[in-house]
N, C-alpha and C positions, 0 to 999 in steps of 0.2 A: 138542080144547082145548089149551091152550096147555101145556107140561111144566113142572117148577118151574123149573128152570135160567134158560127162555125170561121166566118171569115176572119171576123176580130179576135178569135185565140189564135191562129196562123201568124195575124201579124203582130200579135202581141212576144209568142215564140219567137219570130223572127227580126224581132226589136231588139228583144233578150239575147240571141244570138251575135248577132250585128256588133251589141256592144259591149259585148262581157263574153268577150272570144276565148278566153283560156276558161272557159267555165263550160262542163260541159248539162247543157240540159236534152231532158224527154220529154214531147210531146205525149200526151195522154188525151185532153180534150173530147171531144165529139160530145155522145150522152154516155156516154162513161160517167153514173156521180157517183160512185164506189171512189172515186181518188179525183184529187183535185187537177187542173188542167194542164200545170208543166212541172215539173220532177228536175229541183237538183241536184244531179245526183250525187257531188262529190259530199256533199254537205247533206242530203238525205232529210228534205223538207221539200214542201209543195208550195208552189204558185198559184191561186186561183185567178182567172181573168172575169172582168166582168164590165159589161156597156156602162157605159151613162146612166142607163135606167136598167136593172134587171131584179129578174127574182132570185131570194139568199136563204134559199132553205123550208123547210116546210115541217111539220107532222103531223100524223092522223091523229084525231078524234073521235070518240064515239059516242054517239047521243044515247041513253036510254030514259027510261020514265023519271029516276032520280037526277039524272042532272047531265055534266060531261065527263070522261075520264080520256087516259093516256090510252091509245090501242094500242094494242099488240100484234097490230099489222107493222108499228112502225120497226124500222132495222136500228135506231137506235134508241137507248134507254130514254128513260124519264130524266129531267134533272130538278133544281130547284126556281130555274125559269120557266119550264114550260107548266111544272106545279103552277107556280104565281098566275099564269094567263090562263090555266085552268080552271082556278079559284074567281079567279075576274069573272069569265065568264058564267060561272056556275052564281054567281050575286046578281048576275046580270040576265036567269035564263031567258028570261020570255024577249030579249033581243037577238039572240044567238041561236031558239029554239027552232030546228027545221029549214033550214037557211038554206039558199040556194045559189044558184052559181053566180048569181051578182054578188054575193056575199055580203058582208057586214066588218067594219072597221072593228078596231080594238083601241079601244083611246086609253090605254095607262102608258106611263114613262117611259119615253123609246129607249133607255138604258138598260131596261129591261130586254126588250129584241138586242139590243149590241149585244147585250150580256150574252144571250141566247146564240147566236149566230158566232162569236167567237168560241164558246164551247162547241157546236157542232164542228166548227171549221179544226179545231185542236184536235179531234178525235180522227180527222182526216191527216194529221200532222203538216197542217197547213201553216205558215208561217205571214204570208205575205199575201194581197190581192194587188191585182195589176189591172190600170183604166186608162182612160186617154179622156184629158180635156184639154185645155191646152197643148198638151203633149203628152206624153206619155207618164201614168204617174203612177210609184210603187209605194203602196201605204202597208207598216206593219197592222197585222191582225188585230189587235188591242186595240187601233187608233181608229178603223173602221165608222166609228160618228163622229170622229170631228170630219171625214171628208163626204161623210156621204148623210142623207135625211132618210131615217129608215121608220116605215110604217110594217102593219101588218093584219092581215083579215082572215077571219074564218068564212070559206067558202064551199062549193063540191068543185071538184073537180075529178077528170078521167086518170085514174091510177099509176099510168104509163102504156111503155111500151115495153117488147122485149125480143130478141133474136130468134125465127122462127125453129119451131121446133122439125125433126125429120118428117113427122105427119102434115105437117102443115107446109115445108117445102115441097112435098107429095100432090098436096091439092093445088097450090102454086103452079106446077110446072105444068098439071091437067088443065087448070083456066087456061093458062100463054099459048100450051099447043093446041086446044079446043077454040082458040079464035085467031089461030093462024099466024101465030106473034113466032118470029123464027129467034132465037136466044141461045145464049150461051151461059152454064150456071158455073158460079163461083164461089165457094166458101172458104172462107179466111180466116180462123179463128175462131169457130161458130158463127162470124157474122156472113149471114146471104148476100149477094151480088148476082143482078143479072146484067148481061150487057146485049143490046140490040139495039138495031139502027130504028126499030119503032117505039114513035110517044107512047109514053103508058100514064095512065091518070094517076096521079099522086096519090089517089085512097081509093079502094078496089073491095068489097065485101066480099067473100067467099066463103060461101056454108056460113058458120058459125064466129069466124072473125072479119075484124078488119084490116086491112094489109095497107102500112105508106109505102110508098116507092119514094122515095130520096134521092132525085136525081145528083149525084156527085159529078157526074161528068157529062160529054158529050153524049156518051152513048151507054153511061155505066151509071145502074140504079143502088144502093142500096135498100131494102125491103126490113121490115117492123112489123113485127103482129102487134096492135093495138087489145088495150085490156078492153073487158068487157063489163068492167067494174068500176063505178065512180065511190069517191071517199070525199068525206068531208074534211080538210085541213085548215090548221093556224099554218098561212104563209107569209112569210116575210119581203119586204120588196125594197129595195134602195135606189137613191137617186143622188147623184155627184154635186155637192153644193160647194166643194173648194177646189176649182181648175183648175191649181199650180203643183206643184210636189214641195214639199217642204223640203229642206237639203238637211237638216238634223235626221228626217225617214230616212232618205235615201243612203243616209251615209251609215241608218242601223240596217239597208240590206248590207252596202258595200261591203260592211265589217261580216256581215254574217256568210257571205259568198268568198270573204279570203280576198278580197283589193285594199 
């Protein structure tokens, strides 16, 4: 079934839709985080949607004997925010030193995370995020702390996911008919789909990875090969502290959508 995240951009799309009818947008969403979650297209900026409470970005670190630096795992550059909580950190080593998945706060100026989280989101040509507390609310990019409380910690966490490769579709389809599981395969885009009337466990090891199944429908899974590698990241996380929409925002999307 679908995860809440998954369901709250459906209907945040379908909000948007609903009510800015001569606009036309694009669904993008799911884990797609190459581009942000709805696309307008006439106007050629991005929507991010995001809960109440969720995570707003993240990048790798890397610990050696002298201190932290920027990896070069990450997809995007350095800037002069994620310097600053580099340097925090590295004043701070023996708090930050070997950290684990509980992770550890970052207590300087949350201006510094907005700072940071509006440059990423600008490199995605993101414009606007989209929440629901009261109702539904669209905050310009810039304005991001006054409606939200954003913290942020260095942690480990698992890498991601990523769309099975043909080798790894190969050993997929030998586990399903090796235990009698009768299916149907589907590729979409590169993204895997199996569909069949039997339950399958959500997380499955085979050989050498681990496989989600993603139940999206009744009977239609989506499938993820899980990394086999964990990173340590500065992640950022936000939480909705002004439930109303301001009507000066909204009326800087309306100008920027052409009402």
């Amino acid at each position: 079934m679908y995860k809440k995240w998954e369901i709250f951009e459906i209907e945040c799309y379908n909000y948007l839709n609903r009510n800015y009818k001569n606009i036309e947008f694009k669904y993008h969403g799911r884990s797609n985080s190459t581009v942000s979650d709805i696309e307008v297209i006439d106007r050629k900026f991005f929507i991010e949607v995001k809960l109440k409470e969720s995570q707003c970005g993240q990048f790798v670190v890397f610990e050696n004997e002298n201190g932290f630096e920027y990896s070069s795992k990450n997809k995007t550059f350095t800037n002069q925010y994620s310097d600053y909580i580099i340097e925090y950190m590295n004043r701070n080593f023996d708090a930050f030193h070997n950290v684990g998945t509980i992770g550890v706060n970052i207590a300087i100026d949350k201006k510094i995370f907005a700072s940071w989280i509006i440059d990423y989101y600008k490199t995605k040509n993101t414009k606007y995020f989209i929440t629901k507390g009261d109702n539904y609310i669209i905050i310009p990019l810039e304005k991001i702390d006054e409606y939200f409380d954003i913290k942020a910690s260095y942690r480990v966490k698992k890498s991601g996911s990523s769309d099975p490769s043909n080798t790894n579709i190969g050993e997929i389809i030998y586990f399903l008919e090796n235990y009698n599981i009768e299916f149907q395969l589907e590729i979409n885009d590169k993204k895997l789909y199996i569909i069949t009337v039997n339950d399958i466990e959500s997380k499955i090891k085979i050989n050498n990875y681990t496989y989600q199944f993603n139940k999206i429908s009744e009977y239609k899974y989506n499938v993820r090969r899980l990394s086999n590698t964990s990173n340590a990241n500065v992640i950022f996380s936000i939480k909705l502290i002004k439930n109303h929409q301001e009507e000066k925002d909204l009326s800087l999307f309306l100008e920027d959508i052409g009402i």
